[in-house]
N, C-alpha and C positions, 0 to 999 in steps of 0.2 A: 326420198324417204317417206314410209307412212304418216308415221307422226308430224306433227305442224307443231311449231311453235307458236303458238296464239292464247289468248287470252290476255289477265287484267297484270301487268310489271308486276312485281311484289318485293324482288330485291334483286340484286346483282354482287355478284363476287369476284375479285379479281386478284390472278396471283399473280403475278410478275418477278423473271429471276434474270439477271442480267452476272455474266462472266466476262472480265477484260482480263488482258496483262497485268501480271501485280510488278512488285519491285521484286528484282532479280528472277528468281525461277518458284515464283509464287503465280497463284491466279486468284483474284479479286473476285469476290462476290459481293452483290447486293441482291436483296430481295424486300418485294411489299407485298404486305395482304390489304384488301379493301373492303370492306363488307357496305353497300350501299342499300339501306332500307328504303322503300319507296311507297311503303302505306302501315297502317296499324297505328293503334294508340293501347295504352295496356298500363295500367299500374303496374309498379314494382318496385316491392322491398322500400314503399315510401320516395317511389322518385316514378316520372311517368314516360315512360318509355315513348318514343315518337319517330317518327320519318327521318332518314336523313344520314352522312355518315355512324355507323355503329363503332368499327373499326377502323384504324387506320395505324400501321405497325409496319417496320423494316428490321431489317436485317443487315448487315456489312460484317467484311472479313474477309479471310485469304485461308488459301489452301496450297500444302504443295502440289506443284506440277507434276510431281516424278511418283506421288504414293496418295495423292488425293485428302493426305491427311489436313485438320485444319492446323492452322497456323495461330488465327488470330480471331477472335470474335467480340460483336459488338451490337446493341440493339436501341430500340427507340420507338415509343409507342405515343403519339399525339393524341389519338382515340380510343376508350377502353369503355366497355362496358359498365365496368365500375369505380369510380372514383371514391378513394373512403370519404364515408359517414358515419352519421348515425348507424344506419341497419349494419353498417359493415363494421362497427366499432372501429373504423379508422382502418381497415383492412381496403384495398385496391388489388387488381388485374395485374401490376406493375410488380408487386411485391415477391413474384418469385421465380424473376428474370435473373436472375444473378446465379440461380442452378445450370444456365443455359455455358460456364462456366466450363463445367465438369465436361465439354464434349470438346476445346480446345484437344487437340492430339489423336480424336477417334478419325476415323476413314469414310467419309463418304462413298457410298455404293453400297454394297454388297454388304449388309449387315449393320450399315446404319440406324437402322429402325430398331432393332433391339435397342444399342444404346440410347437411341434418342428418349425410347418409352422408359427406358432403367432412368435416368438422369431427368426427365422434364415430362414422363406420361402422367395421366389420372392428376390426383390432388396434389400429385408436385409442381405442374406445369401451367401453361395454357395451351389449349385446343387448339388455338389461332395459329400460334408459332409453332407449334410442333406441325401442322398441316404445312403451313409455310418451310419450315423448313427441311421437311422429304420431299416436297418438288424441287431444291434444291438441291439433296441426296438424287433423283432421278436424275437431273438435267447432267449432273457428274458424270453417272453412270453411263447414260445414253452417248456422251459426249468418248467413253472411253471405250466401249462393244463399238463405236462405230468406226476407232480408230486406237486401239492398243499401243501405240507407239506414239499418239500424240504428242502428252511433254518435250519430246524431243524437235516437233517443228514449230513447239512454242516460243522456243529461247531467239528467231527472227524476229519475233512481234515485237511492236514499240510499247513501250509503258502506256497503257490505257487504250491500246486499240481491245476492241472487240471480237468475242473470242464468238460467243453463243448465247440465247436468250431463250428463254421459255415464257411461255402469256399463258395461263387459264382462265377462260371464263365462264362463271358457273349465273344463268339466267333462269328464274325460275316466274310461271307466270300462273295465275288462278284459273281457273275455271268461271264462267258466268257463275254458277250455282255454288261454286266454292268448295266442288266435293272433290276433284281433285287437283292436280297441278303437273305442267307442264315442265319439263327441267332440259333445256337445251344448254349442253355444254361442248365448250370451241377448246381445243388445245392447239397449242403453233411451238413450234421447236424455229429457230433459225440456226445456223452454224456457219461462221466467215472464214474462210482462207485469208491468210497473211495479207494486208495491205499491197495494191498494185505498187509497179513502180514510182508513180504520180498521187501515191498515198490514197487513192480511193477504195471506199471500203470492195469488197469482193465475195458473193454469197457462195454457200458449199453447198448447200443445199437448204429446202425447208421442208417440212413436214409439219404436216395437219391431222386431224384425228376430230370425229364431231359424233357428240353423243347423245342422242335426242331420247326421254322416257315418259311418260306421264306416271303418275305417283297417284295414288288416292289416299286422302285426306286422312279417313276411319284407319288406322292403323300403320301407316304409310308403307302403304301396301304398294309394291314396282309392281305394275298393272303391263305395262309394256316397254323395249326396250331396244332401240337401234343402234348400230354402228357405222362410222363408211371412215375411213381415212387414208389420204395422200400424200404419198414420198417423191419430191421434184428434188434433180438435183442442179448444182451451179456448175458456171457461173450466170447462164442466162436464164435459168429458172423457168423454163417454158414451159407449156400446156401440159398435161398429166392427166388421167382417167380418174376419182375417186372410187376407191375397190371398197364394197362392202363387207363388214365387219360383222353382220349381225348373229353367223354362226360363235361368236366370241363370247357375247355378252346374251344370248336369251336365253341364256340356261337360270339368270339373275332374276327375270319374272316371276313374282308370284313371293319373293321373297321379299321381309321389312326392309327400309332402309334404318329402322330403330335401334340394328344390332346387328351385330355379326355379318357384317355384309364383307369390308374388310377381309376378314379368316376366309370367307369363302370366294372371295375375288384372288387372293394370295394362291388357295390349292388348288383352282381350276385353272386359273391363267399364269402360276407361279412364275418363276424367272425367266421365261422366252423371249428372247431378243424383239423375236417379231410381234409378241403382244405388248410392247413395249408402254406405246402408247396409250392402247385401247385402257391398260391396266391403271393407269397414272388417272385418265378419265374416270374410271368406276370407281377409283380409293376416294374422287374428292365428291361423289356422291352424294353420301352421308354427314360429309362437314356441311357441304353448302345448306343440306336442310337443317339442320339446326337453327337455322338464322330465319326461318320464316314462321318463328312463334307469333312474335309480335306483330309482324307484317299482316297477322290473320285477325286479332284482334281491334276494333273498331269503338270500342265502347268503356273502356280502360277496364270491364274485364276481363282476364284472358279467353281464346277459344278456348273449347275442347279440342280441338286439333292441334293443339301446340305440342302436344307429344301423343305419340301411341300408345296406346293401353299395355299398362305394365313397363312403362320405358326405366329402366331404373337410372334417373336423371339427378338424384340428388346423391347419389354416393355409391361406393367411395369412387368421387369424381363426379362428371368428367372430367374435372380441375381446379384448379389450388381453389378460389373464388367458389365454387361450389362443392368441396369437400365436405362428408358426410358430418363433421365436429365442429363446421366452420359456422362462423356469427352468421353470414348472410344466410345458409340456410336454416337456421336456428329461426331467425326474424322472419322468414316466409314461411314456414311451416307453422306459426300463432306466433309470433314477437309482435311488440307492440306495433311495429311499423308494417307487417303484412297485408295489412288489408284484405281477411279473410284466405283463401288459399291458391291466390298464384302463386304460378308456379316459374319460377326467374328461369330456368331450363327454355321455356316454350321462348325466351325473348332474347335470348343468344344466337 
């Protein structure tokens, strides 16, 4: 590829979605997001933002086998942006997990995303979980275009073996000059056949997808933008060509990743099996930058590059904690604990 991944770390994002055997003719999911800051200092809303875990949030639950529906869901957040305070008058990140309720019985795939934004989008939700859990919705998806009939060679498997897993990781690195940024992102699918006789695991295949762009800083502007991705199948997983992808994704150059990038990744590369994955790479884009407000920051404060010009980041949305009526934005826009006008957006 042209692009190099180089320059100064700034943050790392990792999504990880793990599928086993559930009880009976269920399938078990868990998933975490991880959001790892590795520089910035920045006031905010009266607390000071710093290096270090940001996030750290899972996921568990089951779905049926036979219709994908969920079954059972359940959540847990160690690390959250906002813990109530003061600025937040006792408001927290955590407070409107319990909407994530309303999606027990929807269907995974093919239309999940509508419910998920009805039930947990914008100022109902969080940003984190909701990114989290449509690579979920994909891993589903992927799992049943590649084998329609699956469910049915499910019911072999033993409670708790390993059905399939998905990894993303979203690395994003500075520039010396700090004008723009690097963003190398890795996706991995694995998929297991039933346990050998002698109970060791057995791969079906794996597949890769790798996405490399540089961004510019003033407006976060996609400046450039590569593809290449590999489909190895099992059980021995051997050597494979990586095909390039860049016909897929450079029609994306020259556009923000500040908005709309989603809507127009959705009606260029809409539902094609074979853009499967490339598609899953350009949707987590946009999340992953979010996260490098603060990372840009150095002096507590904020850059101007923590959002692009005109980003409308304080409402309605992108989420519950930043909804347009809500105490923390109140307190960053002139509340007493603001400290002038950061902007809590740029350190998400």
């Amino acid at each position: 590829m042209a692009l190099e991944a180089a320059g100064e770390p700034a943050h790392t994002r990792c999504l990880s979605v793990l599928l086993t055997k559930g009880e009976g003719d269920s399938v078990a999911f868990r998933a975490d997001v991880l959001d790892l800051r590795k520089a910035g200092l920045m006031a905010l809303a009266g607390r000071i933002a710093t290096a270090g875990i940001i996030h750290k949030m899972e996921l568990t639950g089951s779905f049926a086998a036979e219709t994908d529906r969920i079954e059972h869901l359940d959540w847990r957040q160690t690390h959250v942006m906002h813990e109530a305070n003061e600025a937040t008058r006792g408001e927290c990140c955590r407070d409107p997990m319990h909407r994530l309720s309303e999606l027990v019985g929807t269907r995974l795939g093919e239309g999940f995303a509508a419910n998920l934004k009805h039930a947990f989008g914008g100022p109902l939700g969080c940003t984190h979980i909701g990114t989290l859990f449509q690579e979920i919705s994909a891993l589903v998806a992927r799992r049943r275009a590649l084998d329609p009939e699956i469910a049915c060679r499910e019911a072999s498997r033993a409670d708790g073996e390993r059905i399939a897993s998905r990894s993303v990781f979203f690395d994003a690195f500075l520039a010396g000059d700090g004008a723009s940024t690097t963003i190398d992102l890795r996706l991995a699918d694995i998929h297991f056949a039933p346990h050998a006789a002698d109970g060791s695991e057995v791969l079906a295949r794996h597949d890769e997808a790798r996405l490399l762009s540089r961004v510019a800083m003033a407006g976060w502007q996609l400046e450039a933008v590569e593809a290449k991705e590999r489909l190895r199948r099992g059980p021995s997983c051997g050597e494979a060509p990586w095909i390039r992808r860049d016909e897929a994704v450079e029609t994306f150059a020259g556009h923000s990743l500040g908005g709309g990038l989603a809507r127009r990744c959705l009606d260029q590369l809409g539902s094609a099996e074979e853009d499967a994955l490339i598609r899953s790479c350009v949707l987590n884009l946009s999340p992953g930058m979010t996260q490098l407000g603060a990372a840009l920051s150095d002096g507590l404060a904020p850059a101007s590059e923590a959002r692009p010009g005109g980003f409308a980041g304080m409402g309605p949305g992108p989420c519950y904690m930043l909804r347009a009526d809500g105490p923390l934005v109140e307190t960053i826009r002139g509340g007493p604990a603001a400290g002038g006008e950061a902007s809590e957006a740029g350190g998400r």
